[in-house]
N, C-alpha and C positions, 0 to 999 in steps of 0.2 A: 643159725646164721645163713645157710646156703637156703632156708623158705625164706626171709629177709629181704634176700639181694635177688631170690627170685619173681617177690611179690612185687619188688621195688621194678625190676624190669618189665612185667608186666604193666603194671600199672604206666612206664613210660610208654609202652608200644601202645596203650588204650589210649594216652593222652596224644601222642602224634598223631595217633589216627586221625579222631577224631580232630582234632584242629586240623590236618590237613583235606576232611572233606569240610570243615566248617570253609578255610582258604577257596577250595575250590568254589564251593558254593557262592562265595562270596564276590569270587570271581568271575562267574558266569554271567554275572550283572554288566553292563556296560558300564566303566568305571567313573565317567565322568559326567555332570551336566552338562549339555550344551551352554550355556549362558553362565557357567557358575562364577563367572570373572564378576561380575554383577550380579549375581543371587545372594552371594553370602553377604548379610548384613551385619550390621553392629559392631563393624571393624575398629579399632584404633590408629592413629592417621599415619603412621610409618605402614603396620600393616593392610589400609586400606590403599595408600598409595602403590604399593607395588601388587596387589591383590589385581588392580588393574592391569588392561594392556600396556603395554609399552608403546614408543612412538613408531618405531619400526615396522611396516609394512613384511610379511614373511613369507619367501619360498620353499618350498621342498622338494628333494629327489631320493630317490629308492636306489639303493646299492644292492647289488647280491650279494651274500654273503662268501659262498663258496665256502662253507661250512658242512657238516652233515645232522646236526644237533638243529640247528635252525637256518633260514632260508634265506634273510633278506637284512638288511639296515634301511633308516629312513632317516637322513638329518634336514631336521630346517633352519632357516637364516637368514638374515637382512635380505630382504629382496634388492639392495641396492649394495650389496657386499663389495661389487666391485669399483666403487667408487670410496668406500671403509679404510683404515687403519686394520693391523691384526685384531680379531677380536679372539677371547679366552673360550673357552669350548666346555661343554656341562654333556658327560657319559649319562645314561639313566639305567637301572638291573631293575626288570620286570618280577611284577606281582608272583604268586603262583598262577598259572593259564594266564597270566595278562598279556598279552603281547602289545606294541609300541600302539596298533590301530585301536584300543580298547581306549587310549586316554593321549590321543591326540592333540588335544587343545592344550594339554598343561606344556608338551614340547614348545607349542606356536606360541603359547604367553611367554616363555622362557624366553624364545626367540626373538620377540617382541620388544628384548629388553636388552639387545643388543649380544647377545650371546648364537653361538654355533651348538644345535642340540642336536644330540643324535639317539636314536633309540634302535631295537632291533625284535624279533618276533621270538628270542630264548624263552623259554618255558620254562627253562630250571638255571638262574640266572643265578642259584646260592654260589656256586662255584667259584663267579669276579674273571673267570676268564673271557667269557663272552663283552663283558664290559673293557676289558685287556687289550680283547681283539676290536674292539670297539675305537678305541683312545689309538690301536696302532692304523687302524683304518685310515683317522684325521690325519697322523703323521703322513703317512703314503698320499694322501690326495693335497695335503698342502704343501707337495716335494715335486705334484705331477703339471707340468707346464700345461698340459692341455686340461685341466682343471679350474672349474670358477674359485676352486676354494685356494687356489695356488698361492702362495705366499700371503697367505689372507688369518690364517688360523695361530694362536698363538695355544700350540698343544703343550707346553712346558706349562701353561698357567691355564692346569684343567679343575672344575670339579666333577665331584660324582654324585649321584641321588640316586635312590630306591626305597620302595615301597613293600612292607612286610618279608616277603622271601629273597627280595630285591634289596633292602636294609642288609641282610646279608652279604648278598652279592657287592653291596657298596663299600662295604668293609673287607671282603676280601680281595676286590677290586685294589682297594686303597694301599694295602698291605701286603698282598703276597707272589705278585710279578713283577716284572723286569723293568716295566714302564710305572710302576708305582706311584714312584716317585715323582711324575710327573702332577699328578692332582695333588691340591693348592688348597681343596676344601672338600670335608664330606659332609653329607646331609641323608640323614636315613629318618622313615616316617614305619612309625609301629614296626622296628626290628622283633621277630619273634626271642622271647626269653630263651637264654643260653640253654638252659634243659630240654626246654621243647626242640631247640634246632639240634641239639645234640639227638634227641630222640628218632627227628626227621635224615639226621645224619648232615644237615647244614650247620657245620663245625666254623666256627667264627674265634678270632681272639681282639678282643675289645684294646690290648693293650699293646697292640702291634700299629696303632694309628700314632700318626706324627703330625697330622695335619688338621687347623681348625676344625672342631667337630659337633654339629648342629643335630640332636635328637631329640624326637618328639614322638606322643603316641595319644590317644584318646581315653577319654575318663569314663566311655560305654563298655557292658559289659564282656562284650566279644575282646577288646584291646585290654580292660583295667581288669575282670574278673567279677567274682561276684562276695569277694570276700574270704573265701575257702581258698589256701595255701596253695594249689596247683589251679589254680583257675585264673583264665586270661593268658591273650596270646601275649601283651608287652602291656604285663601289670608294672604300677609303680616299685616294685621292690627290684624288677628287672631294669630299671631307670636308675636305680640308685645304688645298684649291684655295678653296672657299668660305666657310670659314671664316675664311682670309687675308684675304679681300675686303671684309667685316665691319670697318666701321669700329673703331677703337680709344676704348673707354668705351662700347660699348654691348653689352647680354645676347648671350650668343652661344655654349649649350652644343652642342657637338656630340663623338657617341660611337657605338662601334659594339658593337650584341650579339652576344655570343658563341654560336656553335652555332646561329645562327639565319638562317637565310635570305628574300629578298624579300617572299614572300606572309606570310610568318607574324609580320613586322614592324609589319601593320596592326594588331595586339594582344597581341604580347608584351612590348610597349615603352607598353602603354595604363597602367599603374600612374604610371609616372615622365610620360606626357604630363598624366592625373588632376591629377598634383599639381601641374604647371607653370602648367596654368589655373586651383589651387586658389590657388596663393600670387600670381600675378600678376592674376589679374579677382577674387579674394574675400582676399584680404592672408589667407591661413594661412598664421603663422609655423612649423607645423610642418612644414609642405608644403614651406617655403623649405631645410629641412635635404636637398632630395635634393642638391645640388652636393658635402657634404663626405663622403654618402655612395656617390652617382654613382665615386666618385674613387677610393675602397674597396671596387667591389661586383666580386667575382669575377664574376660574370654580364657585365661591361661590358668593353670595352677602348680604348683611342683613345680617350681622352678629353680635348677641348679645351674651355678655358674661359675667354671673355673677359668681362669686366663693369666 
């Protein structure tokens, strides 16, 4: 028993590892196309409609952080915010090494679409506090009269988003501080499988969400595996492991893209996340048609829907 549970430990310490320099490596990459709002082809029309920019014009400005873990925040926004209604606010938890500069463009499409995005330079973003301090950030500058965001930001009606070690970070973001409660929607792309994050020590619990919840991962073999029982960072059995967990009567799409692999899930699934934060933080009803299209999109597979 005690070679068993030793073999069995080993064997997780090999498999963190190694996905965590697979993470890194993958992260090294620059994460985003320049043009990808327009590269990605062969969309279905909910998802190619919001795939696009929005009509919004968008500025940015860098906060410090005043942290010791990482250094800065960067939110963008209506360039013409002060002439707006509140708008709803979208936190983002970085990749592993991704920091916010790595996949700027997906913040400004966000942005684009009428939303307040913010990002920050955390490295190890599994935690959800840096995302915490993130969402209490917007609170304090839409409370500060000498701020453009003043009475501009509607942080009671936040979502959250993150990408692989940031899927994490967006679920303990969502779940397990004081401002929690304040996100309206989560959206996580290729969360690492419960064992693997346990192995990494990014301890998550899938069944502490309360809030519409949008996940997706890629059918390449870095995100799906290769077939073998511990292979893949968010294989389909890790989609269907958590999706179980999901209470019954609350939002809970989760899907996997076809022909697509880990790193390229931070923006090929950005149309379908667009509209998830357009129909649940700004009620567009036409936003609300991706589920009957989700269902129908050759692009998609594995797709599970609870509401």
């Amino acid at each position: 028993m005690k070679i068993n549970v030793l073999l069995t430990s080993v064997l997780l310490g090999t498999l963190a590892i190694s996905a965590c320099y697979t993470l890194d490596k993958l992260d090294q990459k620059p994460a985003v196309p320049a043009n990808y709002t327009e590269q990605i082809q062969g969309l279905m029309p909910i998802e190619a409609q919001y795939t696009k920019m929005g009509q919004f014009a968008v500025s940015s400005q860098i906060v410090p952080s005043g942290q010791n873990r990482y250094q800065e925040y960067k939110i963008w926004y209506p360039a013409n915010i002060a002439s707006m209604s509140k708008l709803p606010v979208v936190v983002f938890a970085n990749g592993t090494g991704t920091a916010y500069y790595k996949y700027e463009l997906v913040f400004e499409h966000l942005a684009s679409w009428g939303f307040v995005v913010i990002g920050n330079d955390d490295k190890e973003s599994f935690r959800g506090d840096s995302s915490s301090q993130s969402l209490a950030l917007l609170d304090k500058l839409n409370s500060d009269k000498n701020s453009i965001f003043y009475n501009k930001l509607n942080t009671r009606n936040a979502g959250i988003s993150g990408h692989s070690q940031g899927g994490v970070g967006a679920i303990n973001g969502a779940t397990r501080f004081a401002n929690s409660h304040q996100f309206k929607a989560v959206y996580t792309a290729s969360t690492p499988k419960l064992a693997l994050a346990n192995g990494l020590k990014w301890d998550y619990d899938i069944r502490q969400i309360r809030t519409p919840y949008f996940a997706v991962s890629g059918t390449g073999k870095i995100d799906g595996g290769n077939g073998k029982p511990d292979s893949g960072i968010a294989p389909l059995s890790s989609l269907q492991e958590n999706h179980h967990k999901i209470q019954n009567g609350q939002w809970a799409v989760f899907a996997r893209r076809k022909n697509t692999d880990h790193g390229d899930m931070l923006f090929r699934a950005d149309g379908y996340m667009t509209a998830w934060f357009m129909y649940h933080l700004k009620r567009d009803e036409q936003a609300g048609k991706i589920l009957a299209e989700l269902e129908r999109n050759p692009n998609w597979q594995d797709v599970m829907i609870k509401r």
